[in-house]
C-alpha positions as CSV (number, residue, x, y, z in Angstrom):
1,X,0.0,0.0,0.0
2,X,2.1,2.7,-1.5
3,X,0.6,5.8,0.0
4,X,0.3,4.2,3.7
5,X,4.0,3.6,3.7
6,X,6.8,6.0,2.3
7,X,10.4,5.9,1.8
8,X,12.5,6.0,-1.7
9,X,13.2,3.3,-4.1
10,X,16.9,1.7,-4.1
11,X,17.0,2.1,-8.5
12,X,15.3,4.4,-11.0
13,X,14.3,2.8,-13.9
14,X,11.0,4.7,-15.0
15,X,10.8,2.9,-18.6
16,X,9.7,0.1,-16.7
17,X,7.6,0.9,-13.2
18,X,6.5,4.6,-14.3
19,X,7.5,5.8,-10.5
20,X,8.1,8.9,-9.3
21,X,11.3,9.4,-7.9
22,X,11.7,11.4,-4.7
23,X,14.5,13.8,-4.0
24,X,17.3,13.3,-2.3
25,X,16.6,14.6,1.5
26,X,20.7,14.7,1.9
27,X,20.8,17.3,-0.6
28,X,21.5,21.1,0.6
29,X,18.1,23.7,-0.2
30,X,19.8,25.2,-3.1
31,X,20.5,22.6,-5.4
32,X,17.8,22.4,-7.9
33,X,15.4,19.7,-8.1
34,X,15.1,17.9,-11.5
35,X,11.5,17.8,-12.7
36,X,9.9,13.9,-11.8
37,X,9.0,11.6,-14.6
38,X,5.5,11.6,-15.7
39,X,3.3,8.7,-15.6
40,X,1.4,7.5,-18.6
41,X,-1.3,9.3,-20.1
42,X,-4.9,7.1,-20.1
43,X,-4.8,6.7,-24.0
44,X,-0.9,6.0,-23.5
45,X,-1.8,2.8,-20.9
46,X,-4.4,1.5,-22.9
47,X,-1.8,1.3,-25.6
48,X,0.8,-0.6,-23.6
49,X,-1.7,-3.1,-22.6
50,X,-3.0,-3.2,-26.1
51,X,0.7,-3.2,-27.4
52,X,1.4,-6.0,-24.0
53,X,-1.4,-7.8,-25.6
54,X,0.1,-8.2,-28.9
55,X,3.1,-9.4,-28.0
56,X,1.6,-12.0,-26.1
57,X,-0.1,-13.3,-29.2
58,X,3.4,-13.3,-31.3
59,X,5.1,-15.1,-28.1
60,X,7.3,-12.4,-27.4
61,X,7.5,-12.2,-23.5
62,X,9.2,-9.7,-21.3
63,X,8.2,-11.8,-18.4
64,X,10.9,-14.0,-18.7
65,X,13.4,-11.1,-17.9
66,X,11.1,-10.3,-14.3
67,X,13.2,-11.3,-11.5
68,X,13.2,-10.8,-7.4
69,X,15.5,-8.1,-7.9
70,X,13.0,-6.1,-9.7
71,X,11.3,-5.8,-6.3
72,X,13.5,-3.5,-5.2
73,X,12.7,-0.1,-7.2
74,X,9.1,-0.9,-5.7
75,X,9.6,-1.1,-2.0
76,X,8.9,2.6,-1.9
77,X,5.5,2.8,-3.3
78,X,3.6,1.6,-6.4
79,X,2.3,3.7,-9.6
80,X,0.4,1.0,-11.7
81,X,-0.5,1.8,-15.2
82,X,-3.7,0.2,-15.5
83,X,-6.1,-1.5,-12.5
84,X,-7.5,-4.8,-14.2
85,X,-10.8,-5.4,-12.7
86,X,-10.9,-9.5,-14.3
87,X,-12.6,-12.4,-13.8
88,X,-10.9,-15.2,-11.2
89,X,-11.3,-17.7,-13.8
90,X,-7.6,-19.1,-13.8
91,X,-7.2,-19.0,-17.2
92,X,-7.0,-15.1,-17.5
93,X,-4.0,-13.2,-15.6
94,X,-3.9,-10.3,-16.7
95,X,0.0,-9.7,-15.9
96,X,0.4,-12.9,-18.5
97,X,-2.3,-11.5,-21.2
98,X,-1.0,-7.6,-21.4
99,X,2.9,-9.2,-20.6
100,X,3.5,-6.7,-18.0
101,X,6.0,-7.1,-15.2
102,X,5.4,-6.4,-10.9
103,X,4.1,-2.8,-10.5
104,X,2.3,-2.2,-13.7
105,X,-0.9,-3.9,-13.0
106,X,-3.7,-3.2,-9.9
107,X,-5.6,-6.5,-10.2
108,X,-9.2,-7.2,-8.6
109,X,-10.2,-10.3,-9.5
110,X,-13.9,-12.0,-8.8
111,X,-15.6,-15.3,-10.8
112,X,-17.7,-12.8,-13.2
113,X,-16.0,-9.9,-12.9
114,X,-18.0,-8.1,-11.4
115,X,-17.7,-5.4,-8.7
116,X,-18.7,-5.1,-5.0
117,X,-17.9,-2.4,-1.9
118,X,-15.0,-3.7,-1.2
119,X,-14.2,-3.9,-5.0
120,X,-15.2,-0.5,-5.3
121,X,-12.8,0.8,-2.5
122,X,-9.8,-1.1,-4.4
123,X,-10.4,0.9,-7.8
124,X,-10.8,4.6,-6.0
125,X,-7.4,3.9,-3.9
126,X,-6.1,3.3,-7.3
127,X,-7.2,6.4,-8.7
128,X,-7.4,8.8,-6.1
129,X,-3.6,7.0,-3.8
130,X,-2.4,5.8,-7.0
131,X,-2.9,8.1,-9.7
132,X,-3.7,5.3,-11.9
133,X,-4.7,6.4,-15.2
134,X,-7.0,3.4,-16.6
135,X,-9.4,1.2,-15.2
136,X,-10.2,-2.3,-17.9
137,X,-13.3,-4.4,-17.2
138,X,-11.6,-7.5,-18.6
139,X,-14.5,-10.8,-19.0
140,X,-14.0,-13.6,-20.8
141,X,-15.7,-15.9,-23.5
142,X,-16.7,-19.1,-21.7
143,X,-17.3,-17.8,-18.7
144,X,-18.8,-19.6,-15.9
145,X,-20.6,-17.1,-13.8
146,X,-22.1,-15.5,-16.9
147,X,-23.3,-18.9,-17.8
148,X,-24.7,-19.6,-14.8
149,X,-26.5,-16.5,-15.0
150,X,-28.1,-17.7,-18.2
151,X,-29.0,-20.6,-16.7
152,X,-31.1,-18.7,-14.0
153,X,-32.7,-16.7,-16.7
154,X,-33.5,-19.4,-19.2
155,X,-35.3,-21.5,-16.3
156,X,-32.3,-24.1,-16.8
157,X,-31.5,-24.0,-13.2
158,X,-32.5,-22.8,-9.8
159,X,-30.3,-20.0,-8.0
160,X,-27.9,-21.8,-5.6
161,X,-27.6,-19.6,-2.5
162,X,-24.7,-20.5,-1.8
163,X,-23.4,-18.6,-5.3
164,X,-26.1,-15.7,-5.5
165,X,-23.5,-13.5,-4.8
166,X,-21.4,-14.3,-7.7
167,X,-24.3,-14.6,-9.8
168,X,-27.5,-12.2,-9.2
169,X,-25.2,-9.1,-10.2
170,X,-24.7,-10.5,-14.1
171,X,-28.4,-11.4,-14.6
172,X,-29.5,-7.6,-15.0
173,X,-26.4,-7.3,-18.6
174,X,-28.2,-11.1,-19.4
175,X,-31.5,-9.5,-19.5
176,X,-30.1,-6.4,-21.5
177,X,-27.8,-8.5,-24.0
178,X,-31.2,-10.8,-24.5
179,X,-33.2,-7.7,-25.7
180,X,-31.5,-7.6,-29.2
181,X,-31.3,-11.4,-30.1
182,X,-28.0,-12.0,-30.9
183,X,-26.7,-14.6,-32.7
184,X,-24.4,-15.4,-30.2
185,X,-26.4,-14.7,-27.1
186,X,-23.4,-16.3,-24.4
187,X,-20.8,-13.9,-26.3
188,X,-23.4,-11.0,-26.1
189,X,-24.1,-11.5,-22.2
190,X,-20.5,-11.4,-21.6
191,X,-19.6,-8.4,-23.5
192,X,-22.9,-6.5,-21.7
193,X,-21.6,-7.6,-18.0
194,X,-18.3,-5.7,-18.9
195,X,-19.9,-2.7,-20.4
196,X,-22.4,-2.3,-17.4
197,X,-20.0,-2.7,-14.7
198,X,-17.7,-0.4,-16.6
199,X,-20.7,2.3,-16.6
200,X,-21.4,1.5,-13.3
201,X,-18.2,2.3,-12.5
202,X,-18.4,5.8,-14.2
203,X,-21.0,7.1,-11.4
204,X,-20.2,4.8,-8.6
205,X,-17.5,7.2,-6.6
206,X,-16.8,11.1,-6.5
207,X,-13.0,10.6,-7.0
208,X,-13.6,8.1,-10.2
209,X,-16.6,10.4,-11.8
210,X,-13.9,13.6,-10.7
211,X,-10.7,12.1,-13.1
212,X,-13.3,11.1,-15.8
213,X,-14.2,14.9,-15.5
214,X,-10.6,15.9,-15.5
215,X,-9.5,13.7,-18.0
216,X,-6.9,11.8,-16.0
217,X,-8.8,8.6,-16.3
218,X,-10.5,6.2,-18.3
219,X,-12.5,3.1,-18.0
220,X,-13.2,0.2,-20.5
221,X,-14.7,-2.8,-20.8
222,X,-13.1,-5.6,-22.1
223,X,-13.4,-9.4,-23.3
224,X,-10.5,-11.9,-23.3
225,X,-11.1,-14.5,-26.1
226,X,-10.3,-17.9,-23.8
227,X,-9.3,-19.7,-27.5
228,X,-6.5,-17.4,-28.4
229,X,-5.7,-15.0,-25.9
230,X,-6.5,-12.3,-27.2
231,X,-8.0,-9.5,-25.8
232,X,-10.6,-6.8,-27.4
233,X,-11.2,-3.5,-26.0
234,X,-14.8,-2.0,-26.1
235,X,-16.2,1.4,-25.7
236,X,-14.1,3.7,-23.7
237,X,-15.6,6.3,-20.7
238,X,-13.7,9.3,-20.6
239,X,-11.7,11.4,-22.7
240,X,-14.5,12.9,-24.2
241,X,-17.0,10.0,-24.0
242,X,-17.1,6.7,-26.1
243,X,-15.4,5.7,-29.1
244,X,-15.5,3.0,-31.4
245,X,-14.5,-0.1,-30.3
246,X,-11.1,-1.0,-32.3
247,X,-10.5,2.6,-32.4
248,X,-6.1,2.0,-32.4
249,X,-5.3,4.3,-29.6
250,X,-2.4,7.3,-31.0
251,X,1.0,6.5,-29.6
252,X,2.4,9.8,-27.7
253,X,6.0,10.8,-27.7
């Protein structure tokens, strides 16, 4: 917890963790202070992950270069580029899917993806403690809780308490994704439970609805195809409201 417990990093290497590096306290009063690095830019960490992504697919992985001793530039805080709000399922990590290394990546991970109190509080300490620029609603194809959502609503089965937790949020984007018949009505509900929890999202805190305002954050949904790997980005929330869907995002200098 970054912003609970201070102190400096032991290396600077902000091509990799993005972190702001603190002063030297030894220093005398006079000597000038260089200007910190900038994290990324919203558009700029959907790109890396959609850039992460990609390299994935080609089998090019930086995570064979992550070691222990990258742990030491963290120990003085965290600056994540992106908080990953995924599915448990086992078969989606989102450090493996968008190949990013330790420090890049706030994960909150629940079977359906979906969002709770406590959820909530993780996602606004990463935007408001964190300054984290981009918030991803990542679901998957196949998914279990959305399919057993389905199976409520189709009549196919009877709500197990025990799971009504997991699975009463999803019914309401089943409903929603049922209204247009599509042809692929599993694919739809999946894509609709990432959409609505990413609009939920939008309106669910002060500090979250304040950086959509101020155009330091964005949200997204997004669905993980569990075949290939590969992950497609849907509308975006923020920087100046939606845009298309495989809209490539404009690499900054």
């Amino acid at each position: 917890m970054g912003w609970l417990f201070g102190g400096n990093r032991k290396r600077a290497r902000p091509a990799y963790s993005q972190l702001v590096s603190e002063p030297d306290p030894t220093s005398p009063p006079s000597t000038p202070r260089a200007a910190a690095p900038k994290g990324p830019t919203p558009r700029e960490a959907l790109q890396a992950l959609r850039d992460g992504n990609e390299a994935f697919l080609r089998g090019e992985s930086n995570l064979g270069h992550v070691t222990a001793d990258d742990l030491d530039e963290l120990q003085g805080g965290q600056a994540p580029i992106a908080t990953i709000v995924g599915c448990a399922d086992s078969r989606t990590p989102p450090t493996i899917l968008f190949n990013q290394g330790f420090g890049r990546l706030f994960s909150i991970r629940v079977a359906g993806n979906t969002v709770d109190r406590r959820g909530l509080a993780s996602i606004v300490y990463a935007v408001k403690h964190l300054h984290c620029p981009l918030v991803v609603v990542m679901g998957h194809t196949g998914c279990g809780a959305v399919a057993a959502a389905e199976a409520i609503v189709d009549g196919r089965a009877e709500m197990d308490p025990s799971l009504e937790a997991m699975i009463e949020p999803i019914i309401p984007a089943v409903l929603q994704a049922r209204r247009s018949r599509p042809a692929n009505p599993a694919l739809a509900a999946v894509e609709e439970n990432s959409r609505t929890v990413a609009t939920k999202l939008a309106t669910a805190d002060t500090a979250l609805a304040e950086a959509l305002a101020n155009g330091s954050l964005m949200i997204v949904g997004a669905v993980k195809d569990m075949s290939s790997g590969r992950v497609r980005f849907l509308e975006i929330i923020g920087d100046g409201g939606p845009v298309a869907a495989n809209q490539r995002v404009a690499e900054h200098a």
